[in-house]
C-alpha positions, 0 to 999 in steps of 0.5 A: 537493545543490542544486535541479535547476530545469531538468529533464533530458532524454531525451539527458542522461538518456541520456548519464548512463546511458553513465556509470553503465554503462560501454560501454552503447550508447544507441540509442533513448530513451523519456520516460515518460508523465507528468513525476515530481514527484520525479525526472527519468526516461527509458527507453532501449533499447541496440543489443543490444535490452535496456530500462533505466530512469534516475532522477536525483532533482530535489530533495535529499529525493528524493536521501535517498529514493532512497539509503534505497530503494536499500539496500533494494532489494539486500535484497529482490533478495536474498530473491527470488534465495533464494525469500523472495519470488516476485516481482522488483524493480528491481535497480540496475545502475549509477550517475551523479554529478550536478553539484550533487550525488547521483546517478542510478541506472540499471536494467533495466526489468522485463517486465510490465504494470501491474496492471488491477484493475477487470480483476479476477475471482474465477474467475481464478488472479490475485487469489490469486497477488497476495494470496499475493505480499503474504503472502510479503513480510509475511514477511520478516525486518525486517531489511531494512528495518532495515538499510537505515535505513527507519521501523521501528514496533510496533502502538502506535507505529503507532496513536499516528501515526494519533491524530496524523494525525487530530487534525490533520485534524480541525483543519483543519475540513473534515472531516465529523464523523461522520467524524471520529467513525467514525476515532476510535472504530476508532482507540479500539478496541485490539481493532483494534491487536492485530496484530504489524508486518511489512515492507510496500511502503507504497504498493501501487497499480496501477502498482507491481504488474507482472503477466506470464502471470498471476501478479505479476511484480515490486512497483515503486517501494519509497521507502515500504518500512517496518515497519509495519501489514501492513493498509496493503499491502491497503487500496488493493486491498481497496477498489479491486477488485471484491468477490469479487475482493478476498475472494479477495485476502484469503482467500489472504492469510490463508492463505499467512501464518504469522500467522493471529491478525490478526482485525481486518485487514480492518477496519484495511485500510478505515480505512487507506483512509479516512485517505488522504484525510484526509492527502490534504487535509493535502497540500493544506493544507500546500502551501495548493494550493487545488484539491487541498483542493477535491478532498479535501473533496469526496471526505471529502463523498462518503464520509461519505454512502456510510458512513452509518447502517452499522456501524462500522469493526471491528464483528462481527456476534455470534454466535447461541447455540441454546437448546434450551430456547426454540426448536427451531431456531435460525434460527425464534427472534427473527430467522428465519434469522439465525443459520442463515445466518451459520452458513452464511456463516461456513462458505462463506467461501472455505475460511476455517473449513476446516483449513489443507489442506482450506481450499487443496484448497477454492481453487476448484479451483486446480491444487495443482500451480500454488500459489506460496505458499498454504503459506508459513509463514516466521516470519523476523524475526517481530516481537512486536506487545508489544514496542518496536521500535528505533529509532522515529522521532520522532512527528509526523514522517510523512517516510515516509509516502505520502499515499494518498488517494482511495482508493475509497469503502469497502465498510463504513461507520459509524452515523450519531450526533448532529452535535457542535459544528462542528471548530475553524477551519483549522490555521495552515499557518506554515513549521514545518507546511510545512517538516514536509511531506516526509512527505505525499507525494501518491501515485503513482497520484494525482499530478497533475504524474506520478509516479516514472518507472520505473513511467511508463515501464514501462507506456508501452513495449510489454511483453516478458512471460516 
């Protein structure tokens, strides 16, 4: 497939989606609201009122990536038609032959708008429904995405990428080294990889979560799809959203997942976080695009001051045992009131001490008659965090990988520890490294020249919510 250098327009657009669609009546079209780095996309609305979107891939990468999602995409269509998932997802319905190669792919836009996460409140049913929506997909069978010839990795295999991802931040020298400190010692920490892989969507931001009449309507844009850290599909929300609506996110997470070993999620959803911005400057590093290693800086600069002199990533505040025989209560020993209060944190925490029946009778009062999931407890394709997982691709390649930076600053943060000698000098970005860049894709709901289209286009036309 060569290069499309002239992008394509609505009508050719609209003239391509008459051939995937036979007998499809164009009558209007709708460009998206910002270009896609990646493909070519309009909206177009047929004579009978319906709403479809096309995407025609610009470059042969995004022509593999759209192959792979579509494979995908008829698995998850599968498992939302059979109540594995309680969400949609884009269901192609025909495709295009493109002249130098490909092809478009052409499908019916999905009613919802993009999720408003500043918009977020704890006393509203949503922030459950989407962390019971993230449980049931961390639930189906592997398989999937197996089968669709999508990366495939266990715990270790997942934590050795990460390894891999910060050795080459670190030579680049723009990373704080306090930074780098905090990334290595959670990344050092095997209690944190203790975890066993699930499908995830690899890129759950704002705009790929479809929201109608409160619940989420549909999950968009799956090229990042893989098995892999169930932590990643949470970071972005987990940092983004307000904070009693992200505990609420996590707590009915945890308890809509059949897995509830994972005790250190949390803490490898704000590293996954922290890393996306040093992918972020790999992006620019590799591209050698000046403004974006300018603004990737600034953001490492800004969040190695938000994370000073606080605990580091996976730290757990211990225990205070009563000793009967030093102090009558346990909350007047050395510390007043310590262990009192944790105890009293522990067991307020949105029903997370709780049985599993009394901890869904505490969701905040939540009709039980209105739960789409709290209790899903499918074990299907259930991967064993000890074994190897076939087949693995080649380590250092990161083609699958979303560059998710410019999260947020996180909510946790690290000790603060003498400075070591300055990082090495800037990696030499030679052709090998940039020829390897397929994988540090700037995220959708960072790019700068816009993003996948059928997204775009979904949040530029007037919403039809069942």
């Amino acid at each position: 497939m060569d290069v499309s250098n002239t992008p394509r327009s609505p009508l050719t657009l609209a003239a391509l989606a008459t051939v995937a669609i036979p007998g499809l009546d164009v009558v209007a079209t709708h460009p998206p609201a910002q270009a896609d780095a990646d493909f070519d996309v309009a909206g177009v609305t047929d004579a009978e009122g319906r709403r479809w979107m096309i995407r025609a891939p610009k470059l042969a990468a995004a022509g593999a990536a759209l192959e792979a999602e579509v494979e995908v995409l008829g698995g998850l269509a599968a498992a939302a038609d059979a109540g594995g998932i309680t969400f949609d997802v884009p269901r192609p319905q025909g495709f295009a032959p493109l002249p130098e190669g490909g092809r478009a792919v052409v499908y019916r836009e999905l009613p919802g708008r993009a999720l408003d996460v500043d918009g977020l409140s704890a006393d509203s049913v949503l922030p459950r429904r989407i962390g019971r929506a993230i449980a049931r997909l961390h639930e189906l069978d592997p398989a999937i995405i197996a089968d669709a010839g999508l990366p495939l990795y266990d715990a270790q295999d997942y934590r050795t990428r990460r390894l891999a991802e910060l050795d080459e931040a670190a030579r680049t020298g723009h990373v704080p080294a306090a930074l780098l400190r905090r990334w290595e010692h959670a990344l050092e920490d095997v209690r944190l990889w203790q975890f066993r892989a699930t499908v995830v969507h690899g890129d759950l931001a704002a705009e790929h979560i479809l929201i109608a009449n409160d619940d989420v309507a549909a999950f968009l844009d799956w090229a990042d799809a893989r098995v892999a850290d169930p932590a990643d599909d949470l970071a972005w929300l987990l940092a983004a959203a307000p904070e009693d609506a992200a505990e609420t996110i996590l707590s009915a997470y945890r308890r809509a997942r059949s897995d509830t070993t994972d005790e250190f999620l949390d803490a490898r959803a704000v590293l996954a976080g922290e890393l996306a911005l040093a992918r972020w400057l790999l992006h620019g590093v590799r591209h050698r695009d000046e403004a974006i290693i300018d603004d990737a800086v600034q953001m490492l600069l800004d969040l190695d001051e938000a994370v000073t002199g606080a605990p580091p990533i996976g730290s757990r505040a211990p225990d205070v045992e009563y000793d009967p025989g030093t102090a009558d209560d346990p909350g007047t020993a050395d510390d007043p009131g310590t262990a009192d209060d944790q105890g009293a944190e522990r067991a307020d925490d949105d029903g997370e001490d709780l049985e599993p029946d009394a901890a869904i009778a505490r969701d905040d009062g939540e009709d039980p008659t209105d739960d789409d999931g709290a209790g899903f407890a499918g074990d299907q394709g259930a991967l064993d965090e000890t074994g190897p997982i076939e087949p693995n691709p080649a380590p250092g390649n990161w083609g699958d990988d979303a560059v998710t930076a410019p999260f947020p600053v996180s909510r946790q943060s690290a000790q603060p520890e003498d400075e070591p000698a300055p990082p090495p000098d800037i990696l030499d970005t030679s052709e090998q490294q940039e020829a390897a860049d397929g994988d540090l894709r700037e995220p959708d709901y960072l790019r700068r020249s816009g993003r996948r289209g059928d997204d775009s286009a979904t949040r530029q036309l007037p919403a039809t919510e069942t």
